[in-house]
N, C-alpha and C positions, 0 to 999 in steps of 0.2 A: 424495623422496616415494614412499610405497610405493601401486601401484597398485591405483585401483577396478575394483569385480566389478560386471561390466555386467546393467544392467537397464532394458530399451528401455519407457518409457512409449507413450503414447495415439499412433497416427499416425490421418494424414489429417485433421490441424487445415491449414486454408489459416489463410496469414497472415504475417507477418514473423519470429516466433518459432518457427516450427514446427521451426528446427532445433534450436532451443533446447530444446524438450520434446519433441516426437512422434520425432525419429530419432535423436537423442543417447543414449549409455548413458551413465546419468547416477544411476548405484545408489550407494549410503552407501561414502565414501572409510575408507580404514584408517588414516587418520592418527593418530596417538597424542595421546590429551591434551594430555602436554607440548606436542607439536607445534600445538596448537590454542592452549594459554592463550598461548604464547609468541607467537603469532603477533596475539592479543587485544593482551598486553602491548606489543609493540614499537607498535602502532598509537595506543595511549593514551600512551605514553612520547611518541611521533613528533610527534603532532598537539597534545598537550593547553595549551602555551602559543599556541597558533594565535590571534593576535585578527582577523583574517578576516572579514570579515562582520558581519551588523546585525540585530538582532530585527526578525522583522515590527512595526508597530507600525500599519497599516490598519485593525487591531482596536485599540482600545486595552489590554483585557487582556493583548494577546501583549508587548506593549511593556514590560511590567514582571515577564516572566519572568526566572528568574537566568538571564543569559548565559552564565553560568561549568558551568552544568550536561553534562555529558562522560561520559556511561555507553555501554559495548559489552556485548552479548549477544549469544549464538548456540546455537542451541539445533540439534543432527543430529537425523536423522528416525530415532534408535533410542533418542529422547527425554534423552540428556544435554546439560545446561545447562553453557555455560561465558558468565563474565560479569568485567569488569572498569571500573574507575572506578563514578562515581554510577548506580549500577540502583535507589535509591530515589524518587528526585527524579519526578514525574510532570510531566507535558506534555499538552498536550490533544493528541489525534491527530489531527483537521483533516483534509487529505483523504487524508491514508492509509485512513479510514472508507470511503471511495467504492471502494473494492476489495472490501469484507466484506458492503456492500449491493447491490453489481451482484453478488457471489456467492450471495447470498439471493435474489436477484430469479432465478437461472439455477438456480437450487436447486428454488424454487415453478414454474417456467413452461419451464424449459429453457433451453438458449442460444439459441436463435432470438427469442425474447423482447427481447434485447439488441439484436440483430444488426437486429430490423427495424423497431424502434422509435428508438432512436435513433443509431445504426450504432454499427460498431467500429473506423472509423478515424482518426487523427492529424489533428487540426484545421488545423496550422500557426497556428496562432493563439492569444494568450494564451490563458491558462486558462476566465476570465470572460467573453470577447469577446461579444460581442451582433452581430457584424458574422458571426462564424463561425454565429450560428443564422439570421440573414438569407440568409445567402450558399445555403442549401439548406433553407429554412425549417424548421429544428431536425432535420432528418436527416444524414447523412454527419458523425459527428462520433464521441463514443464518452462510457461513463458515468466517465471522470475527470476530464473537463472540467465542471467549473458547471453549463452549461446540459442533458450527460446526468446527473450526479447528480443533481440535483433531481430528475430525471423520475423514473431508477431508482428513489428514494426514495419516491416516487409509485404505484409499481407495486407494493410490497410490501403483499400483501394482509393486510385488516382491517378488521374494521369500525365500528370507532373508531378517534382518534386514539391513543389509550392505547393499544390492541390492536398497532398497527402499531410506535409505539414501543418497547414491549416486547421486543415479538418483533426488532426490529433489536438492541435492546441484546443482550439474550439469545445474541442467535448472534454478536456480538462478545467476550462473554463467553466463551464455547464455544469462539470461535478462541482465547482467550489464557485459560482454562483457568483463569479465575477469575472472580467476580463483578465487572463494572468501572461505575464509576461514572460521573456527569457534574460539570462544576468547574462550576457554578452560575455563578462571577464570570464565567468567560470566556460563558459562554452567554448572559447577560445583555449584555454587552458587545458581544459577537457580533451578539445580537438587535436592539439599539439603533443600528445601520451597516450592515445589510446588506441597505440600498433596493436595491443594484446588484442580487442574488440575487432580489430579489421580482416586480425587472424581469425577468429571465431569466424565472424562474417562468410568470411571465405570456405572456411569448412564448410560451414553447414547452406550453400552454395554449390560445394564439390558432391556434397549428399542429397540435392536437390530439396530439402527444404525451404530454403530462398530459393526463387523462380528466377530471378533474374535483378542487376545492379546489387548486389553487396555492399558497393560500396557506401552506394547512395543509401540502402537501408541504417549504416553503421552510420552517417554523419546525421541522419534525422533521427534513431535514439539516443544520439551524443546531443544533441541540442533539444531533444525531448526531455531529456535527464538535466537539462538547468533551467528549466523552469521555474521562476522563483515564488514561493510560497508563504504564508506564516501558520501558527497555529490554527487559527482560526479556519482559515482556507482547509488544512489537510481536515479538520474537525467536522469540517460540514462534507466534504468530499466521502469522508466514513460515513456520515451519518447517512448521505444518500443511499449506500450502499445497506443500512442495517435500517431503511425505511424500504426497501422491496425497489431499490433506484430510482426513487422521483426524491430531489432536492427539497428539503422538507422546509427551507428559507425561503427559495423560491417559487416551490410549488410544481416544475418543471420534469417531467418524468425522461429522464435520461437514459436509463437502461432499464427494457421490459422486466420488469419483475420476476419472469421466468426465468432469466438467465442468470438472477441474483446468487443462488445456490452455489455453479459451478465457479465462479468469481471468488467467493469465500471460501468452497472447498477448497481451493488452488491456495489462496493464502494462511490456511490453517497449516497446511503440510509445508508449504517451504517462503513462509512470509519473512522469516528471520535468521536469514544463512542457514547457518550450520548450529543454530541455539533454536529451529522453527519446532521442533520435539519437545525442549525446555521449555519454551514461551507455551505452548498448549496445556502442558503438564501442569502448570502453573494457574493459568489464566482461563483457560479454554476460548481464548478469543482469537480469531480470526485477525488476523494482522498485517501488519508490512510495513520495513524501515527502509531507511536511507541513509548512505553513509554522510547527507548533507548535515544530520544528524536527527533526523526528524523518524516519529512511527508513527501510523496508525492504526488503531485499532477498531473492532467491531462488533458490537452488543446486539444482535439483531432484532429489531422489534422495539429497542429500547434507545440504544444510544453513540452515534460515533466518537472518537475519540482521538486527540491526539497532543502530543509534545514535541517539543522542540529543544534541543538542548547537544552541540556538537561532539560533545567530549566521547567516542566510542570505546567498547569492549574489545577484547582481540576476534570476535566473531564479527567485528563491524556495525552494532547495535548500542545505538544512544545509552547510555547508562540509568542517567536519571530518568528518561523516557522511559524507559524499561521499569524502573520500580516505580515512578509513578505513577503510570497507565496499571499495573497492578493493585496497588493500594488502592485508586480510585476505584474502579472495578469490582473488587472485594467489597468495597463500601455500600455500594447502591446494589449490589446482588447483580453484578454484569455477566458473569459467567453462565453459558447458555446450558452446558453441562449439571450443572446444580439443579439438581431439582429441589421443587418448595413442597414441604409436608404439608397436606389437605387439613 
């Protein structure tokens, strides 16, 4: 591999990730095309008879996704798209969305907004847990877990429902650098199972975290959470995130650069359930999946990343996503951890 030109993002983020973004040079690698689709290709070749894992099916819309669905995107922060297998196929993006609305919410109010509402630390506890918003009644937790996205969701100003929704889709839109829609069936579906989410709501309500309507906050991250996506879409959506949040396709500066830091540290610690430890230890990449089956990942400086592929782990994490966002990674030197000998 031919060596990157260093370029020191944000310091003075506390947190687990800081080495990951604030002290790492971590500027756009010179690897050549070739080197890139190859590195695409061998990961689709690698993984694609994988039967590994099982559609979520807790929804029951997610249950009758094609399984067989297998698309890679990666999109460098000097805006070229490389992409291989299914990039048509759409997915709902599920809580990959809880990254793009705690960035909105840090976008309107700052990051302290985050941080003191309903923290930014690693729960140790399922995603959903109702025991984890007990244990410190809806504080010390962070907004990728359930019980802070709803809240975050909650925070996004507006003053109707319409108004707030809008504006969340809009700035999803923005990250992925096209108009994105919602799958109506999954939202419906979604809508019709998801007591466990309206209990949450309510808790962390009873705890004053949510200000007021719960309910309305839980039916707008339920129809946030089906938003349908493909590869290609989550690829660029990371990539704006590991170019300092300007959409490196469209050129569009989405979220000030300054707040890029706290965004990734949040995903570094709890981007991958209860495997968010494994996935760092591994990878060192800044992350976040969905049980639609889709992850993304985050090269900073260098490159976003993402797959699509439904079949889950019992942690709730794409399988072949998982190793192939790894392998590619390894390949072109994605790991922000790594240092390169001078």
């Amino acid at each position: 591999m031919k060596p990157c030109r260093n370029q020191v993002m944000k310091s003075g983020l506390v947190g687990l990730a800081v080495a990951a973004v604030a002290f790492t040079a971590v500027a756009a690698c010179a690897q050549t095309p070739a080197e890139i689709e190859a590195a695409l290709k061998a990961a689709q070749d690698k993984y694609k008879d994988l039967k590994e894992g099982a559609n979520a099916d807790y929804i029951p819309a997610l249950a009758k996704v094609d399984s067989k669905i297998y698309g890679i995107a990666l999109v460098t922060t000097d805006g070229k798209v490389y992409t291989s297998g299914d990039i048509a196929s759409e997915v709902s993006i599920q809580s990959i969305s809880k990254v793009f609305t705690m960035a909105l919410v840090i976008k309107e109010q700052g990051e302290e907004s985050i941080e003191k509402n309903m923290g930014v630390d690693a729960t140790g506890q399922a995603f959903n847990s109702i025991v984890a918003i007990e244990q410190y009644k809806g504080a010390e937790m962070n907004a990728l877990v359930n019980p802070g996205a709803i809240t975050a969701t909650s925070m996004v100003k507006g003053g109707s429902r319409d108004e707030i929704w809008n504006k969340i889709l809009a700035y999803h839109s923005d990250f992925a650098g096209r108009p994105l829609k919602v799958n109506e069936e999954v939202y419906k579906s979604e809508a019709e199972t998801n007591q466990r989410n309206q209990a949450i709501a309510s808790l962390m309500y009873a705890y004053g975290h949510i200000k007021e309507n719960p309910a309305q906050a839980c039916d707008i991250y339920t129809e946030q959470c089906s938003i349908s996506v493909n590869a290609k879409d989550l690829a660029t959506m990371a990539a704006t995130l590991a170019n300092g949040g300007k959409n490196p396709v469209t050129g569009k500066q989405v979220l000030d650069a300054q707040y890029v830091p706290e965004v990734l540290a949040v995903m570094a610690t709890a981007g991958l359930y209860d495997d968010s430890g494994k996935w760092l230890y591994k990878t060192g990449l800044p992350a976040k999946s969905g049980v639609g089956g889709g992850i993304i990942a985050v090269s900073p400086g260098k490159f976003g990343i993402a797959v699509i592929s439904p079949p889950l782990d019992a942690a709730g994490n794409s399988v072949k996503a998982q190793k192939a966002i790894a392998d590619i990674s390894n390949a072109l030197g994605g790991n922000p951890y790594a240092a390169t000998p001078k």
